[in-house]
C-alpha positions in Angstrom: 6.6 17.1 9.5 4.2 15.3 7.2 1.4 13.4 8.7 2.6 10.2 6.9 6.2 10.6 8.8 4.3 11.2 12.4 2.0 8.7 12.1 3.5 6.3 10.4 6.3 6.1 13.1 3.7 6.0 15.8 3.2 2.3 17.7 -0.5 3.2 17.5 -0.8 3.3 13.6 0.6 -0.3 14.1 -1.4 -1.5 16.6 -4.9 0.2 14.9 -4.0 -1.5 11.8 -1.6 -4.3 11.9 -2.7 -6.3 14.8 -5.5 -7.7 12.4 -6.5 -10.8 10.9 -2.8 -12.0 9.2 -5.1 -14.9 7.3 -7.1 -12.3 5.3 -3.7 -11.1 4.3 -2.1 -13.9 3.7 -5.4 -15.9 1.8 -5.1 -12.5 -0.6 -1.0 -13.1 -1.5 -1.8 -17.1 -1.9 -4.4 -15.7 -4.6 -2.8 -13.4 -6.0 0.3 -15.5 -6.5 -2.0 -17.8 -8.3 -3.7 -15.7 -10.7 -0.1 -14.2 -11.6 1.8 -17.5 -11.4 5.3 -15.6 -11.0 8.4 -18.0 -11.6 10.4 -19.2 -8.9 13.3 -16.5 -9.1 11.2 -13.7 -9.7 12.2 -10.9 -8.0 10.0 -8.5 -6.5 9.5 -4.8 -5.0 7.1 -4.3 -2.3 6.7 -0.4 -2.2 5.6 1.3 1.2 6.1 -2.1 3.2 5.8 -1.1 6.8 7.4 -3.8 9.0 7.6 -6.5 6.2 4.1 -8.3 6.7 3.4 -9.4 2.8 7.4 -9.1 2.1 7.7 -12.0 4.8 4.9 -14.0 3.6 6.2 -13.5 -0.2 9.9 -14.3 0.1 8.7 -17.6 2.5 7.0 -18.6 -0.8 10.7 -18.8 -2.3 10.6 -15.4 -4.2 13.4 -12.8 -4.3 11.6 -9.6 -2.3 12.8 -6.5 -2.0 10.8 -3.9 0.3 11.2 -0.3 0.9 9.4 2.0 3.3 10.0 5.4 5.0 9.9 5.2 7.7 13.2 4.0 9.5 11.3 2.4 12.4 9.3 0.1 10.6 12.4 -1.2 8.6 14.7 -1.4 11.5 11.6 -3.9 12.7 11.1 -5.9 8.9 15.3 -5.8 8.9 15.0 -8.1 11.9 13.5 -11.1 9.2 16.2 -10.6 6.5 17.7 -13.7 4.7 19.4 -14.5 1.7 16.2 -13.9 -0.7 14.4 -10.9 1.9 15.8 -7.5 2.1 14.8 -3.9 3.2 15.6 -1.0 2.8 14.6 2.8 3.9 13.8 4.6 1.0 11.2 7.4 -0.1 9.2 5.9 -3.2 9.7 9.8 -5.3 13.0 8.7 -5.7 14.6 5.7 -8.2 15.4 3.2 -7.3 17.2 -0.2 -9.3 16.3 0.4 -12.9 15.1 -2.3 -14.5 15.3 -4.8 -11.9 12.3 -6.5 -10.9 9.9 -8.5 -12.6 7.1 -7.6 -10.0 6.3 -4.3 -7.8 3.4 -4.3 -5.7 1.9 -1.5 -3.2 -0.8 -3.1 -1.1 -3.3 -1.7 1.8 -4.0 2.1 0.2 -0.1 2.6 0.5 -0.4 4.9 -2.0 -1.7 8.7 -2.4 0.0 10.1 0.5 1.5 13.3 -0.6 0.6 17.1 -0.8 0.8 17.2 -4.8 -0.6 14.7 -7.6 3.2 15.6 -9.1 4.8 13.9 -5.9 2.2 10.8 -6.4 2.8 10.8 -10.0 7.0 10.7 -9.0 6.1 7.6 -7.2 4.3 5.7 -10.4 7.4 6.8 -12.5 9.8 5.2 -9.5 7.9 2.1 -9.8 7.6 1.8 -13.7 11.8 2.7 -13.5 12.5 -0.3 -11.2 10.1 -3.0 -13.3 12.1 -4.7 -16.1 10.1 -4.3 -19.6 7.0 -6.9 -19.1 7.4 -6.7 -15.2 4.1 -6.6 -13.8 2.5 -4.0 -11.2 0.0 -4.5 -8.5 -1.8 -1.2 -6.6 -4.1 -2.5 -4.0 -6.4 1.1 -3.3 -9.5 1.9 -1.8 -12.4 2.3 -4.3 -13.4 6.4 -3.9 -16.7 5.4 -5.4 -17.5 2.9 -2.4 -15.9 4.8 0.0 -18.1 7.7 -0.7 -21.3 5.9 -0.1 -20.5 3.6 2.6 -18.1 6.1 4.8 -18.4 4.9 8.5 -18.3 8.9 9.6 -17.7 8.2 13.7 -16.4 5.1 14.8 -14.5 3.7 18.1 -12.2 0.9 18.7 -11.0 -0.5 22.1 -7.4 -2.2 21.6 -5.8 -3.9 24.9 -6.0 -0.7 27.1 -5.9 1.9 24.6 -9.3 3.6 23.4 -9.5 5.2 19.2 -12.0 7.3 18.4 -12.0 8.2 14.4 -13.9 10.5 13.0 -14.0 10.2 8.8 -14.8 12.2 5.7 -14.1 13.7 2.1 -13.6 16.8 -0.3 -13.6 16.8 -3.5 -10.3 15.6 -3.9 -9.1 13.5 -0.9 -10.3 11.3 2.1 -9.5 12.2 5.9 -9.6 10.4 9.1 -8.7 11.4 12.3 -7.6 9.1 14.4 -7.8 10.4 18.8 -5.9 8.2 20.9 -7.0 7.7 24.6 -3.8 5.8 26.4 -3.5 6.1 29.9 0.1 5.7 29.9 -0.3 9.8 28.2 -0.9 12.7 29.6 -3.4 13.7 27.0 -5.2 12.1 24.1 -3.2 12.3 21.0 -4.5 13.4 17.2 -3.2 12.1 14.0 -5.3 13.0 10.8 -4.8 11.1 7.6 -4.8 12.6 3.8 -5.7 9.9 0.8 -6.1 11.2 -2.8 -9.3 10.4 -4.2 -8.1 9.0 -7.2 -10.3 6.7 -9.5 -9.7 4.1 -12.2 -9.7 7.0 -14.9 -6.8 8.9 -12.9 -5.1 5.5 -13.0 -5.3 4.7 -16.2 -3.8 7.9 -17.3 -0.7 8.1 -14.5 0.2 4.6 -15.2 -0.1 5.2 -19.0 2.2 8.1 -18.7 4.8 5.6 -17.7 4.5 3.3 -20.2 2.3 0.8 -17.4 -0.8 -0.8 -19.2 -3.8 -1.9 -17.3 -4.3 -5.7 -17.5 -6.8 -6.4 -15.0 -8.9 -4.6 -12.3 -10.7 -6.4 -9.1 -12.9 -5.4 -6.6 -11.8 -7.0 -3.5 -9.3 -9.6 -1.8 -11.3 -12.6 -3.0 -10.0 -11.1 -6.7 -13.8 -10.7 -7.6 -14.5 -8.6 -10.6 -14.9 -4.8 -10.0 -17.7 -2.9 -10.1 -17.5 1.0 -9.7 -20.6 0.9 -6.9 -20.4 -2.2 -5.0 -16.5 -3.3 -4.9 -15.0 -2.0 -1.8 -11.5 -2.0 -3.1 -10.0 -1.4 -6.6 -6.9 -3.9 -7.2 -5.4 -3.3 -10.5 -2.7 -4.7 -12.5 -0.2 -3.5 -15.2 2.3 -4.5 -17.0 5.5 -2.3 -17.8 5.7 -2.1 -22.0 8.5 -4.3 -23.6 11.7 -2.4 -25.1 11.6 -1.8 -28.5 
C-alpha cells in the first residue's frame, strides 16, 4: 500500500496534524478570500481535502465547494457537514474530474507531491487545470524546499493527550522524509509511518503548470500572504490562472 493510503487513514496523522490552531487556518482563507475577491457563486474545488476543514470554512462564507480526497475515511467524516452548497467526494486527484467546472481549485497544507513518479504528480496538475473553467484561478499552498533545507528540525517529539511522536526528518536530492513513531499505550508496539514529499521548487512549478496552460500570477511566502523570498519564506503559496479559450 502506498504510505499516503496507510497514513492518511490513520487517527494519528489526524490527531499530529489537525488538532492545531483552526484560527491560523481560518485567518489564512479570510485573506486569501480577500486578495482573490471570488464572486458569491463561485464555485470551488478543494483537492486532497482530508475531513473538510478549509471546505467547511469556505462554503460557510456562501461559496459553492466541492472537495475530493482519497481517502474514504476522511470523507465519510467531511460527508457528515454536507449541505446544499458543500459536497465530497472520494476521488484520486490523477484522475478527471468535471471539465470545466469551477472557477477556483485550491490544494492547501503540502497536499501535493505525494506520488512515486513526477508523471503521476504531473497527472494531478493536468486534473486540476481540466476541472478549472478558462480564467479559473488555482491556489498550491507547498512547503518552500529552499527553507526547508536550511531550517529542517532533524529529531523532534510531541506529547498529544496520551500518545507520545517521535519524528525523525530529512532530504535527498529529490524529496523530503519524515518518520513519524507512535508510542500509544492502547498498542502493543510503537507504530512507524514514513512520509515522501517531492522537492519541487518554483522553477518545477512554473514549467508543470505551464504545461497545462496554468500561468503564474502571484507567489507568497507565508499565511500572512507576505511576499516570497527563496531563503527566508517558509512556505511557497502560488497562484495561476487557467488560459482563456480561444
Amino acid at each position: 500500500m502506498p504510505w499516503y493510503k496507510n497514513w492518511f487513514n490513520s487517527p494519528y496523522y489526524h490527531q499530529l496534524y489537525f488538532q492545531r490552531n483552526d484560527e491560523e487556518a481560518a485567518d489564512f482563507i479570510d485573506r486569501l478570500v480577500q486578495h482573490l475577491r471570488p464572486p458569491k457563486n463561485a464555485r470551488m474545488l478543494d483537492v486532497a481535502c482530508g475531513k473538510g476543514r478549509h471546505s467547511i470554512y469556505l462554503a460557510a462564507m456562501g461559496f459553492d465547494v466541492t472537495g475530493i480526497d482519497l481517502s474514504p475515511e476522511s470523507i465519510a467524516i467531511a460527508k457528515e457537514s454536507e449541505s446544499e452548497n458543500l459536497h465530497f467526494e472520494v476521488h484520486d486527484m490523477r484522475e478527471r474530474f468535471k471539465e470545466n467546472y469551477f472557477d477556483y481549485a485550491f490544494n492547501f497544507f503540502t497536499s501535493f507531491g505525494y506520488f512515486d513518479t513526477d508523471h503521476e504528480n504531473e497527472k494531478a496538475i493536468k486534473t486540476i487545470a481540466y476541472a478549472l473553467k478558462p480564467g479559473g484561478t488555482f491556489v498550491i499552498d507547498y512547503l518552500n524546499p529552499h527553507y526547508e533545507e536550511t531550517h529542517l528540525v532533524h529529531k523532534s517529539e510531541k506529547r498529544i493527550g496520551e500518545v507520545n511522536f517521535y519524528i525523525v526528518k530529512w532530504f535527498d536530492e529529490n524529496h523530503f522524509f519524515k518518520k513519524i513513531i507512535v508510542e500509544d499505550e492502547a498498542n502493543t508496539h510503537p507504530l512507524e509511518f514514513v512520509e515522501r514529499v517531492a522537492k519541487y521548487s518554483l522553477g518545477d512549478y512554473t514549467e508543470m503548470l505551464a504545461y497545462q496552460k496554468l500561468q503564474i500570477l502571484e507567489v507568497f511566502g507565508d499565511y500572512q500572504l507576505n511576499a516570497y523570498n527563496l531563503h527566508h519564506s517558509p512556505r511557497m503559496i502560488i497562484i495561476a490562472r487557467k488560459a482563456e479559450q480561444r
